[in-house]
Each structure stands twice: as C-alpha cells, then as structure tokens.
N, C-alpha and C positions, 0 to 999 in steps of 0.2 A: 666942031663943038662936041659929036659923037667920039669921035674919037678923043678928045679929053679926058671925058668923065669917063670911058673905060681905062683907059691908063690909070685912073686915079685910084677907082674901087681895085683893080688890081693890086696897083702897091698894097691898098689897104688890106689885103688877103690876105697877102705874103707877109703881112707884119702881123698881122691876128694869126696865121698860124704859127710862124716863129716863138711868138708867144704862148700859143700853147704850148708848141714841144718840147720850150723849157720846163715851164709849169706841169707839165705833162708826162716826162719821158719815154714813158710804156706805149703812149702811144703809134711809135712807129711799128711796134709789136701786134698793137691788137688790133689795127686796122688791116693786116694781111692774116691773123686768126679769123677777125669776122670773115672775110671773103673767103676764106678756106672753109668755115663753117657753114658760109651761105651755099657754099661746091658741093659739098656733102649734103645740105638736106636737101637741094635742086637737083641732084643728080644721083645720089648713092644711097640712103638711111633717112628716114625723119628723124628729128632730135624727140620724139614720145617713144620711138625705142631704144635707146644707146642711155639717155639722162638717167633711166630708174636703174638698168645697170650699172651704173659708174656711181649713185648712190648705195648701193647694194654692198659693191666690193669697200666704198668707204668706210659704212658702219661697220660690217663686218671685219675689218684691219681693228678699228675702233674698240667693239668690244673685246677682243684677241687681249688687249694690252690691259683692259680693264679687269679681266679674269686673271692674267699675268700678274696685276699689281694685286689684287684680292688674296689670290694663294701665297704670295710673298710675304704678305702680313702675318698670315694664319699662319704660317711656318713660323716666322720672328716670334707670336705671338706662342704656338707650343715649345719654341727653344728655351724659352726666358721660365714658362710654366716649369719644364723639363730640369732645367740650372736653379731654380728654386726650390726644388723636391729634392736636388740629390745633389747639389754643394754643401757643404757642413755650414759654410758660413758666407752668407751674401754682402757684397759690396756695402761701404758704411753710405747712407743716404742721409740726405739733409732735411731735419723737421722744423724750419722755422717757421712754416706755415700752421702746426700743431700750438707751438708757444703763441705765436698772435690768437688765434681762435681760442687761449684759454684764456687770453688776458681779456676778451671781450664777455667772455661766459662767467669769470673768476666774480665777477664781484656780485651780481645778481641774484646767481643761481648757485655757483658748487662752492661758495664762501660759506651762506646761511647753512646749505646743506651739510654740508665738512664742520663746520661746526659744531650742530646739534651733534652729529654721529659723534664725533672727539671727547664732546663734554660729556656723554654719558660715559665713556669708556673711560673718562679720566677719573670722573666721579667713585667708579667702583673700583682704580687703583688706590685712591687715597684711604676709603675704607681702611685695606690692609696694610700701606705702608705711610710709615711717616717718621720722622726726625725723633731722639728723645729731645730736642727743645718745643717741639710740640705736643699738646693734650690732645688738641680738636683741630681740625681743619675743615675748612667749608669753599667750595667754588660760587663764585658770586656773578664771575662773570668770563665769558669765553669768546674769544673771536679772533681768526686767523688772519684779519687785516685783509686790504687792497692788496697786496704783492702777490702773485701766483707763483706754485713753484717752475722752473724752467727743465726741460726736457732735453735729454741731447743734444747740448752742445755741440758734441763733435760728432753728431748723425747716429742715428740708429739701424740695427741690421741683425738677421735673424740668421741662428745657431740652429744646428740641427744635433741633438743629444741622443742617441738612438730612436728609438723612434718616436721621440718627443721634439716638437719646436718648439726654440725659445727666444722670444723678441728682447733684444739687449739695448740697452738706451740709460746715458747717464740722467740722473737728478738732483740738480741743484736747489734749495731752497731760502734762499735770504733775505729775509723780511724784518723790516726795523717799525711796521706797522701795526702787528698784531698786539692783543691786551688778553693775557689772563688774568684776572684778580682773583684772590685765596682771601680769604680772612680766615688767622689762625689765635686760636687760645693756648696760651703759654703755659707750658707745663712747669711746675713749681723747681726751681727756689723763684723764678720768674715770675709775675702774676702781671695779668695785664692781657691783651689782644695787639695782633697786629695785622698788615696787608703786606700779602706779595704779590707782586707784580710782574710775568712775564714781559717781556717788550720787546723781545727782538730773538728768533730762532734762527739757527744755521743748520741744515743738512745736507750730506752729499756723499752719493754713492752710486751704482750701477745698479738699476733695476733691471729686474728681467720679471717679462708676461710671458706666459704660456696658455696657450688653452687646450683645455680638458673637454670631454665625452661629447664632441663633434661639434665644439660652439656651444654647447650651454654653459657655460662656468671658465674661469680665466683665474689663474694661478699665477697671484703675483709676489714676489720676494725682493731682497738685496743681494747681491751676489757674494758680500761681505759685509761685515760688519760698517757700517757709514759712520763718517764723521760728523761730531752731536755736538753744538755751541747754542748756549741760549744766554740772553741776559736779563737779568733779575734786579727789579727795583724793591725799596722796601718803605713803609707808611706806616704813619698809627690808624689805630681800627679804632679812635673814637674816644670817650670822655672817661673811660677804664684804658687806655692802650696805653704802652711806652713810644718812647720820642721812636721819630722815622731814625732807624738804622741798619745797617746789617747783620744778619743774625748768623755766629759760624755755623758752617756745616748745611745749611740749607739752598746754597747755589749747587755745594756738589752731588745733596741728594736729588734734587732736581733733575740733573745731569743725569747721573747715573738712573732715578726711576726710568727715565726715558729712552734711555739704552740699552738697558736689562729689558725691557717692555719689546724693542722693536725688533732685539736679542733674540727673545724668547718665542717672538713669534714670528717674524719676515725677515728670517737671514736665513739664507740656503743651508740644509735642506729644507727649513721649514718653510712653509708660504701660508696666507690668505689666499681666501675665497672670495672672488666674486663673481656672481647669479647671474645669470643672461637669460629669463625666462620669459617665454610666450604670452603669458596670462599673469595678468597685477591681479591677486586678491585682495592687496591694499588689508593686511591682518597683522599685527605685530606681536608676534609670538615672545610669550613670558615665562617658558616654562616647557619642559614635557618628561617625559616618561620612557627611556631605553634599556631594553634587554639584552643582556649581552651575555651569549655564550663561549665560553674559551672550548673550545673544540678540542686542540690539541696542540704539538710543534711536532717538527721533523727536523733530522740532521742534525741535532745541538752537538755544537764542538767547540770546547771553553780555548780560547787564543793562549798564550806563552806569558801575557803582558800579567800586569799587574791587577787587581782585583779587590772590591771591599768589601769587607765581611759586617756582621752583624753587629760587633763591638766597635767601629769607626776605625777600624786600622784596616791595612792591606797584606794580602797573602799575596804569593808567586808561588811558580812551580812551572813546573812541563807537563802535567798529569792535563790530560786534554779530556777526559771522558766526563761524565757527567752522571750520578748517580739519583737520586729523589729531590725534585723539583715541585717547583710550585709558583703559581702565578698569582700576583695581587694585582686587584683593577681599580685604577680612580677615576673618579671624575668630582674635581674637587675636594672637599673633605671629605668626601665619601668611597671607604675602601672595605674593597671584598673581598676576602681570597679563596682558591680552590682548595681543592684536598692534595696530596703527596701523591708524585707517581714517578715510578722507575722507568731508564733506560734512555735511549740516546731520544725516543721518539716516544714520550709521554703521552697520555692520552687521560685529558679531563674530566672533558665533555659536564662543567661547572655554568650555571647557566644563573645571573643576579639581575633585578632592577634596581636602575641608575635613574637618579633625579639629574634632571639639567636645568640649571638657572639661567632663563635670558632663552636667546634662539640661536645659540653657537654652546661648542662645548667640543674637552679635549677627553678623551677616555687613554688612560695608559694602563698598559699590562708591562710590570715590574716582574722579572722572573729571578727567583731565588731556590736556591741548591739547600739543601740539608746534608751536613756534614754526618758522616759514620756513625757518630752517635743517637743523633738525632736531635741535637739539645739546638746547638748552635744553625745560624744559616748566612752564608754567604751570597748579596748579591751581584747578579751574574750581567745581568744587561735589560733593556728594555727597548720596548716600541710604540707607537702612541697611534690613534685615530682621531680624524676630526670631526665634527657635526656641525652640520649648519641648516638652518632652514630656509627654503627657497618662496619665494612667495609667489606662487603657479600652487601652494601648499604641498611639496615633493621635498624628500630632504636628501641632499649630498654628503656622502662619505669620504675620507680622501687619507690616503696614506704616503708615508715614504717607500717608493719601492725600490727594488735595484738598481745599483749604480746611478741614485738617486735621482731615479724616475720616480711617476704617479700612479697610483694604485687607485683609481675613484670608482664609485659606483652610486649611482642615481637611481633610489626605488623613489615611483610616482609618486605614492600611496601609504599610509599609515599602517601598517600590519603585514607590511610585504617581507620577508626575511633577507637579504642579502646576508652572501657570506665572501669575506676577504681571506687573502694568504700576504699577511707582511712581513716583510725579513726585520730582523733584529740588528739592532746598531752597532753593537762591540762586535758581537760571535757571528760565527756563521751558523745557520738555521734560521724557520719560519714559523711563524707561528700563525693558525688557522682559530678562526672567529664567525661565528655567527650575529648578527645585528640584527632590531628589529627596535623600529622607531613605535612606540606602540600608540603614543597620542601626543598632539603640540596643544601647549595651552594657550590662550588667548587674551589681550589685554580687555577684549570686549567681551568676557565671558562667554564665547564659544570654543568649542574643544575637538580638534580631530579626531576621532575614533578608529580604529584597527578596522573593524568591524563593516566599516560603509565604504560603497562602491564609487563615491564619485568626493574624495575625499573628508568624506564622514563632518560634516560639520554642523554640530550640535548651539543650538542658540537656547534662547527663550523658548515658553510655551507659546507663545504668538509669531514663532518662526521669524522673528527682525530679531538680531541682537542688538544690543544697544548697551551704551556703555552710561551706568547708574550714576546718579551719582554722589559722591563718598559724604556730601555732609548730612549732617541729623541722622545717619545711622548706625546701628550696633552690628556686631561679628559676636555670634553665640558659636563657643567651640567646648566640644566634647569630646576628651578624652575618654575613647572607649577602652581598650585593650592594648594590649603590648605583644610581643612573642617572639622566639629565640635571641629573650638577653642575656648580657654578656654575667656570668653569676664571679666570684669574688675566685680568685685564683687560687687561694691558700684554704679560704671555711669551705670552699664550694656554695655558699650560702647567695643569694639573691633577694634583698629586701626593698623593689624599687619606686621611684616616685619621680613624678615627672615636672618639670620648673616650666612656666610658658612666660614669653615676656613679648611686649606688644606695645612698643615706643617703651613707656616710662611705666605700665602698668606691670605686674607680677604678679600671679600666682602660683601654688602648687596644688599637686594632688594629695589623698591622704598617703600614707605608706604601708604596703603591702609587703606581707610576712611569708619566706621561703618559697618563691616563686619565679617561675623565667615567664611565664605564660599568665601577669597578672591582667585582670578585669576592674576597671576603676572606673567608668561611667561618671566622670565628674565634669560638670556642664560651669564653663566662666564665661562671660559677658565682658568685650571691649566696644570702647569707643573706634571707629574706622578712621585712620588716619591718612590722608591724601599721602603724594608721593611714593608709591611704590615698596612702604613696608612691610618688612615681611614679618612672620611668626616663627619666633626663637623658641625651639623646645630643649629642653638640657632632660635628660634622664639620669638618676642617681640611685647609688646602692647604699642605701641609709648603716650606717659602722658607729658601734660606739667612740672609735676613734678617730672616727672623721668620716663624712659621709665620699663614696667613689664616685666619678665621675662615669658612666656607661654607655656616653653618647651622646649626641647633640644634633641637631637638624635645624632648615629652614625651610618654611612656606609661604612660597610663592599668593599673595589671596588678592590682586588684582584681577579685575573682571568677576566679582561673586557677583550674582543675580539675585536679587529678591524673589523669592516663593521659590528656589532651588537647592539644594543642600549639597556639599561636596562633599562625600564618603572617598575618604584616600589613605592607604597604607604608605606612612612617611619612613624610609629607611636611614636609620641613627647611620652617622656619621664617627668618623673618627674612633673605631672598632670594626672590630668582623663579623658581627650580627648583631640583629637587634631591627625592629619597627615596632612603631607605635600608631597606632589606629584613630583617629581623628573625625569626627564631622562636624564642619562647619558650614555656618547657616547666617547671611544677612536676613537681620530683621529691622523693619521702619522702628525710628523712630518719632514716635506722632510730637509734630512741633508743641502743641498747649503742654501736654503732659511734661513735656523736656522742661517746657518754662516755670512750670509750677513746682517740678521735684528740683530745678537750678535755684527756685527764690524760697523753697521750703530747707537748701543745704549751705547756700551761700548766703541766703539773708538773714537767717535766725538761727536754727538751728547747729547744735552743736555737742559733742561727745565731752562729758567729763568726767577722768580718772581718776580716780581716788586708791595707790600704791600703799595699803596700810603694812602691812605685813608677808615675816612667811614665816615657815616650824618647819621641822625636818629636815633641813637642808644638806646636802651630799657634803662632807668635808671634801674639800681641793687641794688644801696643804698637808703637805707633812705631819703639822706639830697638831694634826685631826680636827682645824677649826676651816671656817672659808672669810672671804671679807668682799662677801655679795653688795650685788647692785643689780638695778632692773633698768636694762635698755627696752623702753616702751616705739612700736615700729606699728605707726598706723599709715598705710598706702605709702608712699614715696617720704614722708615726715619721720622723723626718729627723735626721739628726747629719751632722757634718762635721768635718773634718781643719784644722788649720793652713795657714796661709798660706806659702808657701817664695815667695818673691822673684826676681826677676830669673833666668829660668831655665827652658830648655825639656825638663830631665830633672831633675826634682824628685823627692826622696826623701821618704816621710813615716814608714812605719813606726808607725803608728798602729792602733790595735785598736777594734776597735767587736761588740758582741753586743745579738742582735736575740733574743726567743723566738720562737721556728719557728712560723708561721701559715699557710704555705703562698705565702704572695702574693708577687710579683715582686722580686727585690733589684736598683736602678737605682742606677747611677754618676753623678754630671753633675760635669763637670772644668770648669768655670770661672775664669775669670781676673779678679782684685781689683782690685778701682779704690779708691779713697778718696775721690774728689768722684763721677766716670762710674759707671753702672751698672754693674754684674758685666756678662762678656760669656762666651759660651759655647763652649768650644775642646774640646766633644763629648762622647758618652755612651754609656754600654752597658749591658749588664743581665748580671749573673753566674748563671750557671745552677749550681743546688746540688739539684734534684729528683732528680740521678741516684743522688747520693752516699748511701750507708748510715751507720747510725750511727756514729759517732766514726771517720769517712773524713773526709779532709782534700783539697786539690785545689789546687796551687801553677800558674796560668798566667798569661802573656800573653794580653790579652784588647783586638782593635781598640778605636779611637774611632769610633764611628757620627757622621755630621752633618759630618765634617772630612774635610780633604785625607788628615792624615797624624796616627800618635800611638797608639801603648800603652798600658795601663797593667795594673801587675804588681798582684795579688791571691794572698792565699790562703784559701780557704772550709772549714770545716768544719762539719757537723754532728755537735753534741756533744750524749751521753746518758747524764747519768753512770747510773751502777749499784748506788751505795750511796751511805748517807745521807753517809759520810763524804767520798767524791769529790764529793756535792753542796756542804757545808758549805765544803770548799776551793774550790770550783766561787763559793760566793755572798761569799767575802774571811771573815776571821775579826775583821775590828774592824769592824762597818758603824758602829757609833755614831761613833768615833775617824776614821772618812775623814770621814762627815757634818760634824764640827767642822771638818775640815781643809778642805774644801773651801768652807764660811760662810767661814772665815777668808781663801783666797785671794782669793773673790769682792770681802770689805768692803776688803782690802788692794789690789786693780785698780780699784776704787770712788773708793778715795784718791786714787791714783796720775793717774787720770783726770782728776778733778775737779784735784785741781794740775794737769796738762797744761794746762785749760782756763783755769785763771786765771792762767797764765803766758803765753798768747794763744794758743798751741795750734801748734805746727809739725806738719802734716799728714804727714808722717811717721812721727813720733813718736805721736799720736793714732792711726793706722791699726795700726801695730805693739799700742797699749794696746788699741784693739778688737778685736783678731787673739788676743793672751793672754786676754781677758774671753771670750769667743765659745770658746775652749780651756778654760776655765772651766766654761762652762754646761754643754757637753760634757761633761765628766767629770761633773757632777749630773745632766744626763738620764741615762748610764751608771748610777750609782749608785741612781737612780730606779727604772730597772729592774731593777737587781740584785734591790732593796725589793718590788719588784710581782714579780719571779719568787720570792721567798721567801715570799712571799703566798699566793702561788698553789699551790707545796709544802707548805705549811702547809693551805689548805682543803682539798687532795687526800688529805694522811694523814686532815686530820677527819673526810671523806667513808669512807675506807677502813674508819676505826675505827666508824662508826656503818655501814658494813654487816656489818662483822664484827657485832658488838652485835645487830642484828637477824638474822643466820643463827644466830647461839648462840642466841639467847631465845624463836625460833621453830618448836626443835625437839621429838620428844616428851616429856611429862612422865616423868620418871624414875620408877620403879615403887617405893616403898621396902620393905625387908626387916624 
C-alpha cells in the first residue's frame, strides 16, 4: 500500500514539473544560477558587497548615454540656430495651424477690431477723394464679415536681406461676407441719394514681416503690388433717392481708391508700422507737434535719366553736378522750405514746426535745384520719414535705407532729439535731419510735454483727465496775431484777414492794412460739435481784384478742458510761411440760460430788414451806369432783392425776416451781368445788437471795399407779446400764399421756357431770371415764416409739458 501511493505522488512530480518547464523555460537556467549564487555567498563574498557594485556600474553606463543623448540635442539644437542666422533663405514651412487659430479669434476679437481701425481710415480717404457723380459721401456702415484672410498657402519662410530678416508668407483674402454701406448725395445734373454697397473683396499677394529695433515694432508690406477685386452693389438712399442701379465709374474708383491706398503705403519699399510695447497707456493720440531740421545732404550726383522741371516737362542731359539746391518739407498740406545752398554737399541747417493730424504722419523732403539763372527750378528726387506713436507714449521714426533696408529710431520720450541719415530715391546721396517730437496731443485732453521726465503728461487741475463732454458747450476762439505772412508778390503789399469755419458756422476777422505781422484780438464763440471736427482757418490778402488766398490750416480741438485755454501757434498750410496765433477756451454752457435764449430766438423773436435804398454807387459798366442788387447773408441763410437796371441810386423797398440767432447780418451790393459774372460794388454789415425789443433803426450805412456808395436800411427787432401779434406776425392764409406762390413759380417756368424756344433775347431771359429768383425769395420767406411757426408750436409743447409736470409733482392731496 506504501509503496503505491509513493509511485503515485511521484508520477505526479514529474508531470507538475514537466509542466513547469514548459511554462517555464528559464528555469533550467536559474535553478543552477541560484546554487552558483548560494556557492559564492557560502563560500566566497556576501551578496551586501558585490549588489551596490553591480548597481553602481549600471547607473553610471546609464547616465553616460543620457549626457550623450543631452549634448546631441544641444548641438541639433545650435545647428538649426546657426542655418537660421546665416542661410539667406530657410526651408518653406507649413502654417495651417496659424490659419485655424485665426478662424477661431477672427470673428470675436480682430473682426470688431479691424474694423473700427479700417472705418476710420476709410472715413478720412473719402474726405479727399470721390467720383464727380458724387457731391457727398458718408460711411454708414462697416464690417469685414465672418471670412478671415488666409496665410501661406504654400508655407512661409524667412529671407535674410543684409542684415535685415524678412518673414515671406502669401495672402489670400476672399470673403463674399463682408458689408460696407456709403450713402452718397448725387452731384447735379443727378439729384437724388443713393447706397453703395461693398459685399465681397478679393486680395492676394506676398506679404513680408520684418522686425525692427530688437522686437519692439514689425515692419509689414507687400512685396508687390496685390491683386484687388471687390464687388459692389447699389440701392436707393430713401424717399429723395433714384431707383437701385449702377452708377458708371464708381466700381472702378472704388477699385482704384484702394489700390492707390495700399500703393501708397505697403508695397515695398514702403511698409507700416506695428508697436510691440511693454506698457498700454491706453491714450489715443489726436494730434501733435514736430520739429524738423534739415541739416544738410552729402554726395549729391544727378543720374543720366530723365528729370522734371518746374514747368511740367522733362530735361536730360549728362551734366551730373549739382549747383544751388533747396529742400521742401511736407507733412500734409503743410509745406516749408529752406534757403539756397551751393555745392555737391549743401548745408541748411533749416529748422520748421509741423502739425501732425491723428497719431501717424508722413514728413517728405522734396529736393530741388535752381537753374543758372535762378528763376526756374528743377526737381531732383526726394525721401520721405514716417511717424507713429507708440502707446508705452515713445514715438518711432523709420525710413527707407540702402538697398532698401530700415532706418528706425525709437526716442522714449517727447523732447528727445534724434537724428537720421536717409539716401534719396532717384540720385545718389543722403540726406541728414534732425527730429524732435515736441508734444502728442490727446483725445482726453492731456498733452505730452518735451519738458517732463516720465513722459510729461499733462491732464486737468485735479490731475484725473477725463474726457468732457461735447453737449451744451461753447468753443470761444481768439484770433490773436499772425506773423511771417506771405505779402502779394507783384505790390509787395499784405492786407490780411482770417475766415474760421466750424461745421456750418463762419466768421471773419476785421482787415488789416500793410502788414505781415498783423494783431487782430478778435474773440467768436462756437457751438462744439461731437465727432471729431476740426477748425478750418483760411487766411487772405484782401485785393481790390479779388481777395489772395495766404494759407489755410486745421485744428485739431478734441480733448479741450473746461477752465484750460490752449495758446498754439497754428502754421498756414499750403505756402512757405505764415502762422496764425490762436486761443481757445471751452466754456459751459449753463443748460436754463441755453433754454431761455433757444425760446427767446426760435419762439418769437425775429430780425426784420427793411432794403430801402442806396446813392452813390460805383458804376460797373462801361456805358458809367451799374444794374445793383443786394444779396442779404444772415448766418448760413442768404435772400436777395431785385434787380433795378441802369442806375447808380436804385430803389428797392423790399423786406426780408430773419429769426434772431445772434450772428452777423452782411449786405453785398453787386452788380448783374447776364452773360459776365456778377461784380461787386461793396459791402457792409448792419449792426442790430444794440437795439431792444420791438426798437427799430432807419440809417445810412457806407459801402466797405468802394470808392464811394450808401445804402439806406431799416432794422428791427421784433418780439411779439401775444399769441395774437404772433399769429398776425406769421400771415393768416399760409396754406393760400403756399398755392400762390407754386403758381407764380410754374407760370415763370412757362414764360422761361417760351423765351427759350423763341431763341432767347438776353434781355428778355435776364429780366425772366430777375422775377424767377423774386420768386424763390418769397418761398424761402415763406419757408421761414413755416419754420418760425414750428418752432412756436414746439415751445408752447415744451411749456405745456412743464406745466404738466409741476402740477403732477406736487403733494398728494390729503382727502376728507
């Protein structure tokens, strides 16, 4: 029985190990290891000395390979650094990871963005250009759509241009989403408005980035000129517009604005600027103030090529030298020039302040030659600088340098002087400039200063600036003085006077006798107008044959402060000297007073002219007689009188009412031609500011601008006192004159058009335009009768609805 069950467990042995040592294999291995390992710790070594060794040598193999794989990288790593620095052009890479991360940021964030920036920039192209099928154009609405443009298609990859890098990458643009809408006012024989409608732009080109002075600023252009496809729909603008059509000529100015535009400013060599700064001041610069001195050139040497001269034609020749020169500098309409200097390497050293409008601006120095005599000048070539300001409050300068490198230079600081060396475009030579940004102006009424050390920034007296704001107040500006203006080239004589205009108001100063250097201290008063308007100044040299135009200027007067006054020398435009001395001063307007002097000029009150006569009047024609008439011009309104004929004491007897606004009432007695222009036999201004209510004032009153000449008036201001002197005051049939006067007008309508097609005796035809024009007259009169019964009508509305609220907002009655 013993012996059974051992035979049994033994099979079973042999079958459980068989089994392992399938499952197993290793182990016929590690069963003679262990007992060699048990030999060695029983007889030779303990395994606590030999195991730390044998870890020892492993890590240490270990790290070996892991310093070997470290330095491997950091070599790959400087190769690639190395082949980036000094290949010219690196392998093209693929951006599609660029185009996806726009299309998720496009519509949120740099859509709204990119727009506002576009709309303003568009805004101030339209100003200057536009179709003659349009009078007026207005941007109403702007938005570049869902589509983002696309980048490097086919990879981008960077150029090395001496020692400039330049990042190369195409740009596609095609969007069938975006809206601009225009409503434009048709210029005559047209009358009417209409809408145009962008809906879909195409561009595509090769851009190139570069960046400038170590990372702060990136220097972006086209490498050529891009291909420009937009399409334009077209609408009526409303219950005056013509039907929706296409209007010619305005798909292609479109076209062209915007290629001339991207022309002019981001096709190689030229570029934009954009700021890469440390510190957001979060300031929107409207304005500022640069001095710029032309130093000198060196090396001028005129090319072989062709060349334009002063009269619009071109010289040649081979004469390469260069005789008395002279630089003109713009910035805008605003140009300066130096004095004359000999020799291949002239020396200036002309030194002007430039206005800059906005927070960019282009300064160009135009250089031109004087020919032998001296009479004539031919010019020679130019070079241009840019200006931008950075909002860290530092401004960037940048030019085209050689072999159409960059020329930049970054002063922190307002009052810092940099000086540049740019080469000239045509010739060879350079020309040397001093710059000095002297202050940036501000849209919140603070102002960089030259002067302070941590960007000079001047606010309020309570050190917050804050940006005011524009309704219920006035803009008092006083024209102080003038100096180095331009005097009359032939009398040498200077008589000047200066025009300001401010939205739709106009004034002038009086006129000043034989003077460059006149003092005129004359204080006008505007209403502030939202939006960004500026102040148009025109300067003239008063000529008995027509007054000269001496220069013209804009001011910037966003951000004025109440209780601060801006004292600024504004430099005339579009001449070579000339400023005109300014301060202006916002003042409140206290809301009761505005409402009491709006319902003492729009409810009642009213200016009435009485055109009696004139004597002595300047003959204008030939045969020693004139055939006067008086164009009466109160504020923005103009009427006028009848023609009298042959005759140097003309009777009119005509009536005219103005409502009282306060602003100047001008006479102009001119004389009628029917082929020649009107001519002008002088003018005067009726003073009515002294007179009290329903005071009247019969005088004799000079002709200003003439020998000799009269003319008889009588002025009142009238107020009536009750509704019934009003109602007599506004005609009691207005409906019944309205027909009468449709009637006279279609009946001179007739009369006219017979003249015409009877062949028209000039005579006859001047007498029908003399009643037609006595016609219109009476409906502008009527017009305003209409508009001051308007204006008594919303004044009692206004009356009754305070009454309304003083009764409804007393205490509740107690009841019993």
């Amino acid at each position: 029985m013993v012996k059974k069950l051992k035979k049994l467990y033994g099979k079973d042995a042999r079958e459980f190990f068989n089994q392992v040592m399938v499952e197993q294999p290793l182990l016929p291995f590690l069963i003679p290891l262990g007992l060699f390992a048990w030999f060695v710790e029983r007889w030779v070594v303990p395994f606590s000395n030999w195991v730390p060794l044998a870890a020892a040598v492993w890590a240490t193999i270990q790290y070996g390979r892991f310093k070997r794989r470290i330095i491997v990288e950091d070599l790959n790593k400087r190769w690639k650094h190395l082949i980036l620095n000094t290949t010219p052009t690196t392998p093209i890479e693929p951006c599609e990871w660029l185009n996806k991360l726009l299309t998720e940021v496009w519509p949120n964030y740099m859509e709204p963005k990119l727009s506002r920036r576009f709309q303003s920039t568009v805004e101030r192209r339209l100003k200057n250009r536009k179709p003659k099928l349009i009078d007026k154009i207005e941007l109403q609405e702007f938005s570049l759509g869902s589509c983002p443009p696309t980048f490097g298609d086919e990879g981008m990859r960077w150029i090395t241009s001496g020692d400039q890098q330049v990042m190369s990458l195409g740009f596609d643009w095609n969007s069938h989403e975006m809206s601009v809408m225009f409503l434009a006012k048709l210029a005559k024989p047209l009358i009417g408005t209409c809408r145009i409608v962008i809906n879909s732009i195409h561009i595509k080109g090769d851009l190139l980035l570069s960046p400038i002075l170590d990372g702060e600023a990136i220097l972006y252009s086209f490498e050529s000129t891009p291909e420009v496809r937009i399409g334009v729909a077209f609408g009526s603008g409303g219950s005056q517009a013509i039907p929706g059509m296409e209007l010619p000529g305005v798909s292609t100015w479109l076209v062209k604005l915007l290629t001339e535009t991207i022309g002019k400013t981001m096709v190689e060599p030229r570029r934009l600027c954009f700021s890469l700064p440390a510190v957001d001041l979060r300031k929107q610069a409207v304005g500022g103030v640069l001095s710029v001195t032309v130093v000198s050139a060196s090396n001028l040497c005129k090319n072989t090529a062709n060349r334009q001269s002063s009269n619009g034609g071109t010289m040649s020749g081979t004469d390469n030298k260069v005789s008395q020169t002279f630089v003109e500098v713009e910035v805008g309409n605003l140009m300066r020039k130096t004095s004359t200097s000999k020799g291949l390497n002239p020396m200036w050293n002309s030194t002007f302040n430039m206005v800059l409008h906005g927070d960019t601006g282009i300064v160009k120095f135009l250089l031109y030659e004087l020919d032998s005599g001296g009479v004539k000048f031919n010019y020679l070539t130019s070079c241009e600088i840019k200006v931008k300001y950075v909002h860290d409050g530092s401004t960037i300068f940048w030019a085209i340098g050689h072999n159409s490198g960059v020329v930049a230079k970054h002063p922190e600081h307002c009052g810092q002087e940099v000086g540049m060396v740019v080469p000239f475009e045509d010739i060879d030579g350079e020309l040397t400039v001093s710059l000095v940004l002297k202050e940036w102006q501000f849209s919140d009424g603070s102002v960089t200063l030259s002067n302070s050390l941590s960007g000079g920034l001047q606010s309020s007296s309570d050190g917050s600036p804050k940006l005011q704001s524009i309704t219920g107040r006035r803009l008092r500006v006083r024209v102080v003085e003038g100096r180095a203006l331009t005097a009359n080239s032939k009398s040498g004589k200077c008589d000047p006077y200066v025009k300001l205009q401010y939205g739709k108001a106009l004034y002038r100063t009086k006129t000043l006798s034989h003077t460059v250097r006149p003092v005129w201290n004359d204080k006008f008063e505007f209403d502030e107008i939202a939006g960004g308007e500026c102040l148009k100044i025109k300067c003239y040299n008063a000529d008995i044959f027509g007054d000269e135009s001496i220069g013209s200027a804009r001011v910037n007067l966003e951000g004025l402060l109440e209780g601060a006054s801006r004292d600024v020398w504004v430099p005339l435009e579009k001449v070579d000297s000339g400023e005109i001395r300014l301060e202006i001063e916002p003042i409140k307007n206290d809301h009761n007073n505005s409402m009491q002097s709006s319902s003492s000029k729009t409810g009642a009150g009213w200016i009435e002219l009485v055109v009696i006569e004139a004597r002595d009047l300047v003959a204008a024609d030939l045969r020693g007689t004139s055939d006067p008439y008086v164009r009466v011009q109160y504020g923005n309104k103009k009427k006028r009188t009848k023609v009298i004929y042959k005759t140097l004491f003309p009777q009119w007897n005509q009536t005219f009412e103005f409502p009282e606004t306060g602003e100047p009432l001008i006479l102009h007695v001119k004389d009628h031609n029917a082929v020649l222009p009107t001519a002008s036999i002088g003018h005067c201004t009726v003073e009515y500011s002294m007179l009290s209510s329903n005071q009247s004032a019969d005088k004799w009153i000079p002709l200003q601008g003439v020998k000799s000449g009269e003319i008889h008036v009588k002025i009142e201001r009238r107020v009536p006192v009750s509704d019934s002197e009003k109602k007599a005051a506004l005609g009691t049939d207005p409906s019944g004159k309205g027909h009468k006067i449709a009637t006279q007008m279609r009946d001179s309508l007739k009369k006219f058009t017979g003249l015409i097609d009877e062949g028209g005796d000039p005579e006859a035809l001047s007498l029908a335009v003399t009643e037609m024009e006595g016609i219109q007259g009476e409906q502008e009169e009527y017009i305003e009768v209409l508009e001051r019964e308007k204006a008594m009508l919303l004044h009692k509305i206004q009356e009754l609805g305070s009454e309304i609220i003083r009764t409804t907002s007393g205490p509740p009655r107690t009841p019993y």
